[in-house]
C-alpha positions in Angstrom: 9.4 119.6 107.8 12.8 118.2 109.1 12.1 120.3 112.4 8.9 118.4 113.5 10.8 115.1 112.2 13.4 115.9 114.5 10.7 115.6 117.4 10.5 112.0 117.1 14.1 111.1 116.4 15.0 113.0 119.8 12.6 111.1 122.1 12.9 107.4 120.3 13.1 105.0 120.9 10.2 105.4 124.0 9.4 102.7 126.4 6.3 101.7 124.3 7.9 101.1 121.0 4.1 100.5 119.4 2.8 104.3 120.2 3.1 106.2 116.7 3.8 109.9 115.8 2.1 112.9 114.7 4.5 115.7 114.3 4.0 119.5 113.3 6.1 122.8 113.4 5.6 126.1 113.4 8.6 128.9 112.2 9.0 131.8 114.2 11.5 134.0 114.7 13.5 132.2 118.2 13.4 135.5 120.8 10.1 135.8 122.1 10.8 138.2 124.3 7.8 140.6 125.4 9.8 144.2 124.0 10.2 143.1 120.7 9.4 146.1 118.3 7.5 145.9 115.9 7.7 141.7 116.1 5.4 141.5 119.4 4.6 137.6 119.4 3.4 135.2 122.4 5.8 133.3 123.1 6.1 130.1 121.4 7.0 126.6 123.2 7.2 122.8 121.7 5.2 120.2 123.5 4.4 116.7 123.7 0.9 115.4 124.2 -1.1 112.2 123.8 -3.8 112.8 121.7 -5.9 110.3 120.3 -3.6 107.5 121.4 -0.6 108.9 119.2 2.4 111.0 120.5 2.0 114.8 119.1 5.0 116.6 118.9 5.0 119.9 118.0 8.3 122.6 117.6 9.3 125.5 117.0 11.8 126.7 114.5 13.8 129.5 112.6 15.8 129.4 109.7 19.0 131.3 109.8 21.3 133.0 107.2 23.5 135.1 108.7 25.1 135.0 112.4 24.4 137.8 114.9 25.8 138.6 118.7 23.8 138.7 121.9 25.2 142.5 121.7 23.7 143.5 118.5 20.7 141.7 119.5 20.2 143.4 122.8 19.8 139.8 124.2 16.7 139.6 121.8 15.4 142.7 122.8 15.8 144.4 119.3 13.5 143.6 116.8 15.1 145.4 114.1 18.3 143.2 114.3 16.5 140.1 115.0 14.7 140.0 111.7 18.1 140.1 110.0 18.3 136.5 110.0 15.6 135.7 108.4 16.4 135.6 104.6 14.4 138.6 103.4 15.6 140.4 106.1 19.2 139.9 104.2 18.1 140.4 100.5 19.7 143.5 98.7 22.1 143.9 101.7 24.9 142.3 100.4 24.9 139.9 103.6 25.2 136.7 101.3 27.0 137.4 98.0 25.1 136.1 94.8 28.1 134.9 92.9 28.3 131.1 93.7 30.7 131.5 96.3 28.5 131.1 99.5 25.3 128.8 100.4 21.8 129.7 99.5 20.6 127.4 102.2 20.0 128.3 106.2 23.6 128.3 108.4 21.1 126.3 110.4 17.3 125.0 111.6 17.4 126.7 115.1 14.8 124.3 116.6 13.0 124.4 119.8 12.7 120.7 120.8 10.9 118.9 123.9 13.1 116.6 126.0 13.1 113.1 125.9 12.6 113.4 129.2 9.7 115.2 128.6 8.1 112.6 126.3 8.2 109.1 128.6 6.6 111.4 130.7 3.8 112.4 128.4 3.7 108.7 127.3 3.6 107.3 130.4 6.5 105.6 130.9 7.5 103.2 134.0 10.3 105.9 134.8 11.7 109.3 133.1 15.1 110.1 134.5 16.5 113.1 133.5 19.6 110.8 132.6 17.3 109.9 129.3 18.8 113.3 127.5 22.7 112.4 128.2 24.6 112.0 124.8 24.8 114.1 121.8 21.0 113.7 120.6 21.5 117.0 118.9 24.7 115.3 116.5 22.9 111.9 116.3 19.6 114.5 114.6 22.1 116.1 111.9 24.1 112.8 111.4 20.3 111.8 110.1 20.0 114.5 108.2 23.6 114.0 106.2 22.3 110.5 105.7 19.4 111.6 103.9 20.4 113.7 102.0 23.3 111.5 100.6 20.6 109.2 100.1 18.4 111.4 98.2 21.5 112.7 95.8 21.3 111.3 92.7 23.2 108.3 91.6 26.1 109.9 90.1 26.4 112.9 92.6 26.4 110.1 95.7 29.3 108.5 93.7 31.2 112.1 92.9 31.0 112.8 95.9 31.9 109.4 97.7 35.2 109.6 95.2 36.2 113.0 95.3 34.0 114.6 98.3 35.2 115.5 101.9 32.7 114.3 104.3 30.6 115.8 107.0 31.5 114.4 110.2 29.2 115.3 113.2 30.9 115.9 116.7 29.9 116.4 120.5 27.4 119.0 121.6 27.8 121.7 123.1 26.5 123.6 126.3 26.4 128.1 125.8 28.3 129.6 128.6 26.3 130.6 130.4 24.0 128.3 129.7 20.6 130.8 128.8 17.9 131.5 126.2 20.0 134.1 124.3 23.2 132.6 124.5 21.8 128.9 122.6 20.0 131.5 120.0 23.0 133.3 119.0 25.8 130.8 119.2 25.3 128.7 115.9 25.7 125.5 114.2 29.5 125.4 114.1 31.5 124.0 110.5 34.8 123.3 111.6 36.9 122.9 108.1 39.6 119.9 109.2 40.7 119.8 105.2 41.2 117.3 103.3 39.4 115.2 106.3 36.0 116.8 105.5 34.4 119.4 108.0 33.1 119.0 111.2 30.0 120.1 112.6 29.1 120.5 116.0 25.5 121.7 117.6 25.1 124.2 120.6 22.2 122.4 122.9 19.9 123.6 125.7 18.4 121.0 127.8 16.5 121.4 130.6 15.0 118.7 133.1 11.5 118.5 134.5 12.5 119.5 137.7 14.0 122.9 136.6 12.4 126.1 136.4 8.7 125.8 134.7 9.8 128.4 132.0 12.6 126.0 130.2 11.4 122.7 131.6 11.1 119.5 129.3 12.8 121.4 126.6 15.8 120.2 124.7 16.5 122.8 121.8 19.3 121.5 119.3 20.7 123.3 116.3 19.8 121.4 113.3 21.8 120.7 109.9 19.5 121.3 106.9 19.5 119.0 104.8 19.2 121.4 101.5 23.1 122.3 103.4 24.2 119.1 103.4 23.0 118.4 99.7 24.9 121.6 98.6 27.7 120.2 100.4 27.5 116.5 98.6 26.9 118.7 95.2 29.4 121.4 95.0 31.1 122.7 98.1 32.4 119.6 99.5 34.1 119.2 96.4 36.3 121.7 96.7 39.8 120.6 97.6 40.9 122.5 101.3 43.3 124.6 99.7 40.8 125.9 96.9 38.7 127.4 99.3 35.8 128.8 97.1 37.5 128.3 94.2 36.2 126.5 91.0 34.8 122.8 91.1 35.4 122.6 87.2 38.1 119.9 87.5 36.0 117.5 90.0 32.7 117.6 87.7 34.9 116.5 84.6 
């Protein structure tokens, strides 16, 4: 899955440039809070090991289809709201409209990533500054993701789109204020529509160094563009002229 492929993309390239991968993810709802009725889970942490001379990298992920506060949430403390963003939470409640007009892929893959920090020091690298997660490593993830999926379009929806299309364009990310758990899992992946210059998305990032509290250390969590998203964009919703809004691509796919 594109969450445990994000793993590696956030850490490379590492000091030894030979070392190879083994990546895995598990889906879980984000909050792992102890309260949680009836959704009592241990809580759920990525990681980076060396095992069997290979970097292991697992994460942790959610899929999300519909946005929630901190305040309905109770900070993740109810349960019952929480499991409204998972997609069949959100069936037969009218919270996504089956009439064309709105995505049937996830807002976002809410992704609980180790630090590249983290992984020189699992691979035993000469140094591991905590200067190694500067940048936007959380845009440079989803600019991967737009690539492939305008790679695996088809021939004549690459060129559609590449003709008529307004692109995605991924910009700086950004730090929750404050800058805790619950306020990274409720703010999400942000689409900023700039019209006819496409749309920009931006990612909402928690990093935290090795030398910070042992509870959030070595973790980088990024919010993460699906790539099913960005192929409905390339297909039909980035299509649509600005002023059209959901209105009907008919005249493009001529």
């Amino acid at each position: 899955p594109w969450a445990a492929a994000a793993q590696e993309k956030m850490c490379e390239p590492l000091s030894d440039t030979k070392l190879q991968w083994e990546t895995s993810n598990e889906f879980h709802l984000l909050s792992d809070e102890d309260g949680i009725p009836p959704y009592y889970r241990a809580k759920h942490r990525p990681n980076v090991t060396m095992q069997g001379g290979k970097v292991a990298g697992s994460t942790v992920a959610q899929l999300r289809y519909t946005t929630l506060t901190v305040t309905q949430v109770a900070a993740g403390e109810n349960g019952y709201e929480l499991i409204k963003e998972e997609k069949a939470g959100i069936l037969g409640t009218n919270a996504i409209t089956d009439d064309g007009s709105d995505y049937v892929s996830a807002i976002e893959i809410a992704t609980k990533l180790s630090s590249r920090q983290l992984c020189y020091n699992r691979t035993n690298a000469p140094e591991d500054p905590e200067s190694l997660d500067d940048g936007d490593h959380c845009a440079a993830i989803n600019q991967a993701a737009y690539d492939m999926a305008m790679s695996t379009a088809s021939s004549a929806a690459r060129a559609r789109f590449q003709k008529s299309g307004r692109p995605m364009k991924m910009v700086s990310d950004r730090k929750p204020t404050p800058p805790a758990g619950p306020w990274w899992i409720w703010n999400y992946l942000q689409y900023n529509d700039k019209g006819t210059d496409g749309i920009e998305i931006s990612s909402w990032y928690a990093f935290y160094s090795l030398s910070a509290p042992a509870y959030g250390a070595g973790n980088h969590y990024c919010k993460l563009l699906s790539p099913a998203r960005a192929l409905e964009w390339i297909y039909t919703d980035g299509l649509r002229a600005a002023s059209q809004g959901n209105a009907a691509i008919a005249d493009v796919l001529i």
